[in-house]
C-alpha positions in Angstrom: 0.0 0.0 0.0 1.4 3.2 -1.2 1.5 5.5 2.4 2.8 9.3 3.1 4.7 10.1 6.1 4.8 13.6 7.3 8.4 15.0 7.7 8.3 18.6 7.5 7.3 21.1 9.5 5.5 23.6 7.7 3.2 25.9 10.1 6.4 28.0 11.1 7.0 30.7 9.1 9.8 32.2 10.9 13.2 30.6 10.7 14.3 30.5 14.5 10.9 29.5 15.7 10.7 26.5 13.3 14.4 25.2 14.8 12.5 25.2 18.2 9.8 23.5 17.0 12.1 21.0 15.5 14.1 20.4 18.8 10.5 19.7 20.4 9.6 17.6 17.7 12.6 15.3 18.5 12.3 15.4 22.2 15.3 18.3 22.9 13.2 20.3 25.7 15.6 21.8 27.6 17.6 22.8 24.2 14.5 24.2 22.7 14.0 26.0 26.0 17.4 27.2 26.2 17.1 27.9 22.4 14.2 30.2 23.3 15.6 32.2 25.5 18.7 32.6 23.7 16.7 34.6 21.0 14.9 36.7 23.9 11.3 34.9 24.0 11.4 33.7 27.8 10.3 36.3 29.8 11.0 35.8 33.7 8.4 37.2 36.0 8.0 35.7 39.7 5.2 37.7 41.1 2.2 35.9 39.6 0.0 38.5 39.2 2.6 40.6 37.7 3.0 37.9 35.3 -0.7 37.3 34.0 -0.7 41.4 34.1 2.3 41.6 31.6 0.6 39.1 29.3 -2.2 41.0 29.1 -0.3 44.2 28.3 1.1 42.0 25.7 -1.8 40.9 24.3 -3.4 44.1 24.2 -0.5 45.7 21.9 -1.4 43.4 19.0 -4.6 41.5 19.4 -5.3 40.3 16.1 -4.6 36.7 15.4 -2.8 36.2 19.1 -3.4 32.9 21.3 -2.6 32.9 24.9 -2.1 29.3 26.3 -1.6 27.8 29.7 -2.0 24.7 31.1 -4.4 24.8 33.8 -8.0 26.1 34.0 -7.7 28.5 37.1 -4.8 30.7 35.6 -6.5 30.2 31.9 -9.6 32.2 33.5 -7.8 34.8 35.3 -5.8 35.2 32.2 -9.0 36.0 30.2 -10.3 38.0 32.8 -6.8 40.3 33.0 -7.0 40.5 29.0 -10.2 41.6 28.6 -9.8 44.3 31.6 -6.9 45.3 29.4 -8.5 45.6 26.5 -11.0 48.0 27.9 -8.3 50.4 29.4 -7.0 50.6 25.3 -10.8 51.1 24.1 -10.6 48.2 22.0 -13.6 46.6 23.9 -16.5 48.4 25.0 -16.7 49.1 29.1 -20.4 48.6 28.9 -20.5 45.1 30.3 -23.5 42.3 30.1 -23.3 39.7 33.2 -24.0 36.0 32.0 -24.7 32.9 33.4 -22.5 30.4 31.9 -21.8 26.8 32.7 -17.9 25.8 33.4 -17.1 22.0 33.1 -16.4 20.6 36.4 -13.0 19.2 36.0 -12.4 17.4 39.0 -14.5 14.4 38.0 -13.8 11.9 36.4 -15.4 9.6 34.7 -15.7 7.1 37.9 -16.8 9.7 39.9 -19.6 10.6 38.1 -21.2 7.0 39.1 -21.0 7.7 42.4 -23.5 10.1 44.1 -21.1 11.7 46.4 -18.9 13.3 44.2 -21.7 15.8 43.5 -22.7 18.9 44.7 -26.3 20.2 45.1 -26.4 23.2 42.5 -24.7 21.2 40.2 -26.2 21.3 36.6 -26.4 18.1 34.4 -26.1 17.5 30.5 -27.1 14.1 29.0 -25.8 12.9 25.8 -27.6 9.5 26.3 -31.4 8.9 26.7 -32.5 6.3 29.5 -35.7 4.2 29.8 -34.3 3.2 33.4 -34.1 6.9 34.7 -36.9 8.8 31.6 -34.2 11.2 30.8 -33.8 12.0 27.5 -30.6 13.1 25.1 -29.8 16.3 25.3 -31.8 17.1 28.2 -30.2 19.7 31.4 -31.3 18.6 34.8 -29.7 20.5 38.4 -28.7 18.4 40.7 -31.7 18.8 44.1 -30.5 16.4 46.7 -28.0 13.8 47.4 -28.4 10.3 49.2 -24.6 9.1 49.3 -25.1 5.8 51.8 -28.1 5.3 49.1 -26.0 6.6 45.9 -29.2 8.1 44.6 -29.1 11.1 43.0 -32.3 13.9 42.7 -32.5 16.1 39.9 -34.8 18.7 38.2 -35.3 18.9 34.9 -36.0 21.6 32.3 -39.7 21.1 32.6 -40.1 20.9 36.5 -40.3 17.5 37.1 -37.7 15.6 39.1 -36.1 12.1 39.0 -34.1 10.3 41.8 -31.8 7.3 40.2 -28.7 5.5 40.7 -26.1 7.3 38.8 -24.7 3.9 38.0 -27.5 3.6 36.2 -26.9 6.8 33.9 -24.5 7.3 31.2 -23.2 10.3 29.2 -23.2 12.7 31.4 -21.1 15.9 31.9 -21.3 18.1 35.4 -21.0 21.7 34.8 -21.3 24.7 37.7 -23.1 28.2 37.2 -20.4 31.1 37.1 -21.2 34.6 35.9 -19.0 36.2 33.1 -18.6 39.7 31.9 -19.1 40.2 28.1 -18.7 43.0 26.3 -19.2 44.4 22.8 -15.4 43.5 21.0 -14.7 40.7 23.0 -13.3 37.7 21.9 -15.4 34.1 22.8 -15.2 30.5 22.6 -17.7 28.0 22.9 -17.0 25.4 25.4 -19.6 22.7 24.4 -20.9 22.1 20.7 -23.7 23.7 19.6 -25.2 21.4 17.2 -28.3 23.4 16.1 -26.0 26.6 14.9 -23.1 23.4 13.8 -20.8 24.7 16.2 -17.9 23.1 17.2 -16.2 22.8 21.0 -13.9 25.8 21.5 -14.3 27.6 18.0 -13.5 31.0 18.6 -15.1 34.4 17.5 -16.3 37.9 18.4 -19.1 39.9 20.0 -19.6 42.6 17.3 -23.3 44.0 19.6 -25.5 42.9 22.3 -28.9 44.0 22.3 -31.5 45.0 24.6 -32.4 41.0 25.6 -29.1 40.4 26.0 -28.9 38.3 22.3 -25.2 38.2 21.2 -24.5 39.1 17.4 -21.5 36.8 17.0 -19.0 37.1 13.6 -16.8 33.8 14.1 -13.7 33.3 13.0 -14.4 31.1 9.7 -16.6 33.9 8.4 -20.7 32.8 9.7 -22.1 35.3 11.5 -25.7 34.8 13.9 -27.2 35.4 16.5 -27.1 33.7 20.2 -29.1 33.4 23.0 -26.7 32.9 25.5 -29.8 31.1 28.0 -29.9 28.7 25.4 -26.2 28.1 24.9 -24.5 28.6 27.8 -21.3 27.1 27.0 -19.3 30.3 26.3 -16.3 31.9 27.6 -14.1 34.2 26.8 -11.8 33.4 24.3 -8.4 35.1 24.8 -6.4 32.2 26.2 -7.3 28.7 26.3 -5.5 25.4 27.9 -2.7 23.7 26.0 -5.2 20.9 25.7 -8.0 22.8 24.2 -6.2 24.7 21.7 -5.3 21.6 19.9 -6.3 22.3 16.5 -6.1 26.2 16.7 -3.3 28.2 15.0 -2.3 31.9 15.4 0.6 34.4 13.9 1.6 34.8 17.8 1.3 32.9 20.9 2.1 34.0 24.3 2.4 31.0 26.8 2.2 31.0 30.3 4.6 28.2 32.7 4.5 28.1 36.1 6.6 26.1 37.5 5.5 26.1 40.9 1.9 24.8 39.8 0.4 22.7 42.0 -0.5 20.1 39.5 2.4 18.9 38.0 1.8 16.9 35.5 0.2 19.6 33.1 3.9 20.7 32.9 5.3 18.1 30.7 6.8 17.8 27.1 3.8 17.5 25.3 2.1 20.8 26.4 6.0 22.6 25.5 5.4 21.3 21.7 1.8 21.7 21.4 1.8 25.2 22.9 5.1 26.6 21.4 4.1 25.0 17.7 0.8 27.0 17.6 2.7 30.3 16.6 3.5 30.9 13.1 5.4 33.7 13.8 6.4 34.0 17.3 6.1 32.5 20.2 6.8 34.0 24.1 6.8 32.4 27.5 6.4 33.7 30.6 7.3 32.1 33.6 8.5 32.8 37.3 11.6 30.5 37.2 13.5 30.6 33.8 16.2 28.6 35.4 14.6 25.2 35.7 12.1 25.8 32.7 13.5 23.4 30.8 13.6 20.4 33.2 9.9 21.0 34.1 9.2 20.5 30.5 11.1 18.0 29.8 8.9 15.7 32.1 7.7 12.9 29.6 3.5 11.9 29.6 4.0 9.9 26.6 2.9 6.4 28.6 0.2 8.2 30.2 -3.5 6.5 29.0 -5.2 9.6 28.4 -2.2 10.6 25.7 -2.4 8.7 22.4 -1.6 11.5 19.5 1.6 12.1 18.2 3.2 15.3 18.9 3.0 15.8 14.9 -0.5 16.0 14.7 -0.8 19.3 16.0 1.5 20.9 13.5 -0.4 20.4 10.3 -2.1 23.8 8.9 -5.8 23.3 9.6 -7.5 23.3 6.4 -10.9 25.2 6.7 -10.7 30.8 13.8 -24.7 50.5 31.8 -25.2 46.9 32.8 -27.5 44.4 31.0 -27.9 41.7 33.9 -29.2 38.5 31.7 -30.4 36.7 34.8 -32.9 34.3 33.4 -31.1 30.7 34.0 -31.1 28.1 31.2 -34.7 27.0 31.7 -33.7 25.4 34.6 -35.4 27.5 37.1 -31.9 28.6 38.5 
């Protein structure tokens, strides 16, 4: 059978940057790191809000087509909460803000917790992607969690309509746990979808802009491959903002710049490996800058390998091949919940 193996590294456009890539590619962290720095894109910073304030200042001086990575969720939100601040202050997004209800992925469960009652939290709000007979829940349906019986593992929920079930969630599959948290939009901001929206043909995390908001709180949306429509953000709920994203989410995206964030001292560990220094320093096509608080032992926190971990199957050069088709309105409603 006649095959084609991919060689080259094409996405990089700038000479330096592709050599860094290329040292990643073959496993040569810390000489990709130290390669990096040699050409002046690691950027030491200890203070940590100092740091996630100077990538937002960065940001801000050239916006356009400009991804901000880093590897876990907390820092990722507080990042797009800095940038979009910052982006106000330079009048590029409107300071007229619109407070939304969105649902944020619980990411402490797994997928054995979720069969067990006690690893959730009245408030919490369910998605189904499965129907049961067992439970009468249907696909698709949204359900908030009521009341918990843990010596029992039942489980109490609400759903869209009122009505409430009590089942085993042994007994229930396909299902993702999300909590309520409010987010600040505003006209000029930047957004990514967190779910797929199957009725607009959405995907997870595509990536466009606010260009108005009207009176009901209806977002006018221009995404990045060219659509434009409106959203009811009570019906879709799965937004955020889209300024920076997780190295694991932005699998797939590309931009001219990326700006990455590396804490060394983050508490969990093993987000700090080789495979998130590739992905994340691969997704610039022009330039790429880290920011850390320790750019002494960068390098050897990257270099930690997750290659035999179950949950990593792709090979690194997957994620290097050019993608081929980017006054206060309170909207306080819920998500037909009743929340």
């Amino acid at each position: 059978m006649k095959t084609v193996k991919l060689e080259e590294i094409v996405r990089q456009k700038d000479p330096e940057l592709k050599q860094v890539v290329e040292q990643l590619a073959r496993g040569e962290v810390r000489e990709a790191i130290q390669n990096l720095d040699q050409q002046g894109r690691v950027h030491e910073i200890q203070g940590r809000d100092e740091r996630i304030a100077a990538i937002a200042k960065e940001y801000a001086k050239s916006p356009e087509n400009t991804l901000v990575i880093s590897p876990d969720n907390r820092s990722r939100i507080e990042i797009n909460e800095r940038i979009h601040s910052e982006l106000q202050r330079s009048g590029l997004v409107s300071n007229e803000e619109h407070r939304i209800k969105t649902l944020v992925p619980r990411q402490d469960l797994t997928g054995a917790d979720r069969t067990w009652a006690e690893r959730y939290e009245v408030g919490d709000v369910l998605r189904y992607s499965r129907a049961s007979k067992e439970t009468g829940i249907g696909k698709g349906a949204y359900a908030e969690v009521k009341s918990i019986d843990a010596p029992k593992n039942r489980l109490t929920v609400e759903l869209q309509d009122g009505t409430q079930r009590t089942y085993d969630p042994r007994r229930q599959q396909g299902v993702s746990v999300f909590r309520e948290e409010m987010r600040s939009f505003s006209v000029g901001d930047r957004i990514q979808f967190t779910a797929p929206a199957n009725d607009l043909r959405i995907a997870n995390r595509e990536l466009g802009a606010i260009k108005a908001i009207d009176g009901g709180g209806r977002l006018n949306l221009k995404m990045d491959s060219g659509r434009s429509f409106e959203l009811d953000p009570n019906k879709h709920p799965h937004l955020d903002h889209g300024y920076a994203m997780t190295s694991h989410s932005s699998q797939g995206q590309t931009a001219d710049r990326v700006l990455i964030h590396a804490d060394t001292e983050l508490g969990a560990k093993d987000l700090l490996n080789s495979r998130m220094a590739y992905v994340s320093v691969s997704h610039g096509r022009y330039d790429a800058q880290i920011y850390t608080n320790n750019a002494q032992t960068l390098g050897q926190e990257l270099s930690r390998d997750v290659s035999h971990s179950p949950a990593i199957q792709q090979e690194p050069v997957a994620h290097n091949i050019e993608p081929q088709a980017t006054h206060t309105n309170q909207i306080s409603q819920g998500f037909g919940l009743g929340l």
